[in-house]
N, C-alpha and C positions, 0 to 999 in steps of 0.2 A: 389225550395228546401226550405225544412221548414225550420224557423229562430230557432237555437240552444237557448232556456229560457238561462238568466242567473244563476237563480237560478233553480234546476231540482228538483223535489219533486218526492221522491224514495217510493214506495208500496213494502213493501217486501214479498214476499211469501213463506217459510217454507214447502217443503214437510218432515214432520219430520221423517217418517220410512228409508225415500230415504237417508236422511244425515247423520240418526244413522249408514245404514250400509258404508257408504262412506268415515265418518269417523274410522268406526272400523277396515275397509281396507286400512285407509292409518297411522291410529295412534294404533289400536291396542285399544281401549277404548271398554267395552263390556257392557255398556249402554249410553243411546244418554244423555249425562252428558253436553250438551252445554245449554248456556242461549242465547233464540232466538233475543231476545232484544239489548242484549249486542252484540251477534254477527251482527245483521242489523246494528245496530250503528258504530259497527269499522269499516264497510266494507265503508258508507256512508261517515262516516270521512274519509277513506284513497280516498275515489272517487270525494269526493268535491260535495255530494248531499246533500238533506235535507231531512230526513226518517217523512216520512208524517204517515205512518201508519205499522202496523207489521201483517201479515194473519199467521195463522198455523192450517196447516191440518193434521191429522192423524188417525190411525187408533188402536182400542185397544182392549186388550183381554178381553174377558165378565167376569165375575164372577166366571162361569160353567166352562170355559176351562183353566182359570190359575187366580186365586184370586191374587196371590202377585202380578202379572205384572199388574192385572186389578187397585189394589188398589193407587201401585205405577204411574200408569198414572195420574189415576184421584186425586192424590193429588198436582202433577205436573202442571194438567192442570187448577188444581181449582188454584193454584198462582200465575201460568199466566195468565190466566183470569182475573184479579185484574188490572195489570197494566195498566193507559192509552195509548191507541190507539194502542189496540190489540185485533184481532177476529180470534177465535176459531171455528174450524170445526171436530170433530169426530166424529167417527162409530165403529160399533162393528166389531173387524175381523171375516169373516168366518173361518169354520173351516171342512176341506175335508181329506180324505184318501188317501196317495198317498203311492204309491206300486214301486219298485227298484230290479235292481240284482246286486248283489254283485260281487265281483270279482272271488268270490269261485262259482260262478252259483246259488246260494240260492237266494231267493227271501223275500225283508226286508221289511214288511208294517209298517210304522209311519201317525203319523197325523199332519199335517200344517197347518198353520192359515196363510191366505190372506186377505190384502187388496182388497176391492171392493169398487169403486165409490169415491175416497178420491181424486185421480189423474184426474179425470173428474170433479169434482167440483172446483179444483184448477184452471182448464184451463179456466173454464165457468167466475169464477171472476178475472180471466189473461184481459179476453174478455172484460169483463162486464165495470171494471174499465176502461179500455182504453176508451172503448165508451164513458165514462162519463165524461172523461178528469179528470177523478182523480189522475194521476202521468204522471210524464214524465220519470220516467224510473221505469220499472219493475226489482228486483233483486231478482230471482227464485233461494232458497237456492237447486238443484236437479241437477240429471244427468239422469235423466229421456227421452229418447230419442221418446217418444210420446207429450212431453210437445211442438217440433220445429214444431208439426202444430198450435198450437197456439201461436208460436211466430210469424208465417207466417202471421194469421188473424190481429195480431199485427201490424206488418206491414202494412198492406190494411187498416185499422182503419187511420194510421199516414196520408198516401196517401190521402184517402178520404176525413179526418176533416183538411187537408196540416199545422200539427201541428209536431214536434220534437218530435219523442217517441225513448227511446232506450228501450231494452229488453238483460239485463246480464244474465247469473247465474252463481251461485258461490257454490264453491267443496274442499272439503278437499284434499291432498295432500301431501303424506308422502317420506320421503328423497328416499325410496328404489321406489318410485315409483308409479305403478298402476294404477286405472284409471286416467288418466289424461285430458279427454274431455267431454268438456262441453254440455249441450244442443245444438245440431244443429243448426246456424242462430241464433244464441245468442251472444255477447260480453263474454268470458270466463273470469270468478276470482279466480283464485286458491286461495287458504285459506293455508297457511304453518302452522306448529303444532306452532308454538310463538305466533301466531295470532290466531288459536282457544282456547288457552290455559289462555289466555287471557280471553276468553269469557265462561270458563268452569261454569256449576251451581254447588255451593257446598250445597247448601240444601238437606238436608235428606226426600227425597219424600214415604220412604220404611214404609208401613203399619203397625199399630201399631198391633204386635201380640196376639191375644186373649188367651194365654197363653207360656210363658218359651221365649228366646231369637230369636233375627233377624234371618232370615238362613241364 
């Protein structure tokens, strides 16, 4: 059995689209308004780890398909970018036609924008890092239910190099309920609205308008 470090040095992982909606299901918040820093660190203090590093993945709207969301990311991500020992991973969201029938039998065409490739690259340095022995515990801000094959690999890494790995993740959590489960084969953290609220960003990331007021 691997020997438990006493000190554990925590990689945190950020899937940021997965938490914005996880938080707005369990607090009602209708932008991802948390600070990923601040969050890794509370979570780290209340765990008794030592936050080695912070990752944040996401995905954003181009230019073409929604300016204000596009400009409000990238002003966000350009100030987190700034802080140390923090790496940033984006991509443009695509953007597809999807078609519905209504309750009345009519048929409603809208356009959506998806994530591609943002949740596959998070897993690849889930992996990467472990190989490396860069943390002994993984804390995957997600409830992403693709992510428990790579906590699996996770696993197998621990076994092979007979070194301590844990692999958490951690999720919002609201009084009335809802999702309440974690990644699969992961250590669960629920997150309570005191505790993200705590962590909230109050910086104004909203694009400065090329003419008349904010919308």
């Amino acid at each position: 059995m691997p020997t438990e470090p006493p000190v554990k040095r925590a990689v945190a992982f950020f899937d940021g689209q997965s938490l914005f909606h996880c938080a707005k299901g369990a607090f009602g918040y209708t932008w991802a308004n948390y600070d990923p820093v601040k969050l890794a660190t509370a979570i780290c203090v209340q765990q008794a780890w030592k936050l080695a590093q912070t990752r944040f993945y996401t995905g954003i709207h181009t230019p073409q398909g929604n300016a204000y969301l596009h400009g409000l990311w990238k002003n966000k991500l350009s100030v987190l970018g700034r802080q140390p020992n923090i790496h940033i991973f984006s991509r443009p969201l695509r953007y597809r036609q999807k078609t519905v029938e209504l309750p009345d039998g009519s048929i409603h065409t809208f356009d959506t924008a998806e994530e591609k490739g943002v949740d596959v690259r998070l897993a690849l340095d889930l992996i990467r890092l472990a190989m490396r022995a860069q943390y002994d515990v993984a804390l995957v801000f997600s409830q992403d239910q693709d992510l428990s094959e790579a906590a699996d690999e996770v696993r197998a890494i621990s076994m092979e190099q007979r070194r301590w790995i844990k692999i958490a993740s951690a999720f919002p959590v609201g009084a009335a309920g809802g999702n309440a489960h974690g990644i699969n084969k992961t250590d669960w953290i629920p997150i309570d609205k005191a505790l993200y609220e705590t962590c909230i960003d109050h910086r104004d990331y909203r694009p400065k308008p090329t003419g008349g007021a904010h919308p």
